[in-house]
N, C-alpha and C positions, 0 to 999 in steps of 0.2 A: 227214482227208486233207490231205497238203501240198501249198501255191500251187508249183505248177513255174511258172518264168517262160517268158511266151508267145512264140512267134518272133518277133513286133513289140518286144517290150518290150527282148527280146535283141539284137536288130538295131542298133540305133546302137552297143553295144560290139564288134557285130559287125566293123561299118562302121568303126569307129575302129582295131579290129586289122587288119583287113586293110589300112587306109591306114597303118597304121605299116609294117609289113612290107613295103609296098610302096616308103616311102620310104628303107627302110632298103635295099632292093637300089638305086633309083637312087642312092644315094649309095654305095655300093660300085661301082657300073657309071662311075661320075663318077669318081671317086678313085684308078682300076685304070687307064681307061682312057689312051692315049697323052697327055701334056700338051696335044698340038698335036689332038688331037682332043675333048678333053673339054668337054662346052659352059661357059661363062663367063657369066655374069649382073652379073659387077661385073668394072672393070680390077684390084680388090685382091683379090688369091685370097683373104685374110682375114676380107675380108666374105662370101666364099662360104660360109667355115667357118661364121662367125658365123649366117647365115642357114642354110645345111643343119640343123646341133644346135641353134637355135630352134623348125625343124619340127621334128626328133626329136622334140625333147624334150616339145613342146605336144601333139603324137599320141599320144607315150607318157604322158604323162599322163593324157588322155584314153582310149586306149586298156588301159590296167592299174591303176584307179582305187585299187585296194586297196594298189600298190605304195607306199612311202613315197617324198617326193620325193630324199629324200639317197640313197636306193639305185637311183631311175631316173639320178638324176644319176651316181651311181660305174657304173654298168654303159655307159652313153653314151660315159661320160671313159674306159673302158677300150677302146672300141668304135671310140674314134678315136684311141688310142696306138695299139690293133691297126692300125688302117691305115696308120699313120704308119710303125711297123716294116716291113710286107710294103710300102709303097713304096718304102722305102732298101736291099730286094733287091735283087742284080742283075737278075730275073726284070723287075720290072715299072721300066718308063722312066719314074719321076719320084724326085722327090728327099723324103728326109721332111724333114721340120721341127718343132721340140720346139714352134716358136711357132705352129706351126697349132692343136698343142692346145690348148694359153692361149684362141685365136679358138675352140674347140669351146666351152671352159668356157664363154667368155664367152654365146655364144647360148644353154648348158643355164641361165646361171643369169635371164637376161631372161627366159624361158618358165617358169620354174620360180619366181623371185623374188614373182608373184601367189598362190601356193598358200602359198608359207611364209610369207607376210605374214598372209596367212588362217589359217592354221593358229596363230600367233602372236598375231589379235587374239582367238579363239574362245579359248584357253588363259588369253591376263589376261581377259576374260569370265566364264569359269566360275570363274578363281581370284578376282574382286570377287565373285562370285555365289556361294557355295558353298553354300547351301541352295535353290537353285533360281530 
């Protein structure tokens, strides 16, 4: 008989998707929204970016454990070109910016730079160790 994983055990991946998902509509509800309404956490909209795709990225890590991190990182980086093109619509009143992406990389790779360091020392680990 196979172990199905129990509703507790499943729960914090639970908990981890659903808070990604969650943060990924306020950062769309932030980024749509009118400039002069959108709330601000820093005077540098840069550091917003920075800070938004540092959550991202730490949630989605956490929340899709299996994902690799260079493909959480490429689907993020595309996630905020996408909004970057639908803000230089006419439809929505703000302006894009190529360099708000740069500010997205920058907080995917602070969030994500702890995994591939880890994933890096475990790799020269087993490659000094190769018989166990």
């Amino acid at each position: 008989m196979m172990n199905s994983p129990t509703l507790a055990g499943r729960a914090p991946l639970l908990l981890g998707r659903i808070s990604f998902w969650a943060a990924c509509v306020v950062t769309l509800l932030a980024a749509f929204a009118p400039a002069s309404r959108a709330p601000h956490l820093f005077p540098w909209d840069k550091a917003e970016h920075v800070l938004a795709f540092y959550v991202l990225a730490f949630l989605g890590a956490a929340a899709f454990p299996r994902v690799k991190a260079w493909g959480l990182a490429l689907v993020l980086l595309i996630f905020g070109g996408a909004i970057e093109l639908i803000q230089g619509t006419p439809w929505i009143d703000r302006d894009a910016d190529i360099h708000d992406v740069f500010a997205d990389a920058v907080g995917i790779g602070f969030a994500l730079a702890p995994l591939a360091l880890a994933w890096w020392r475990t790799r020269r680990a087993d490659a000094a160790n190769p018989g166990g």
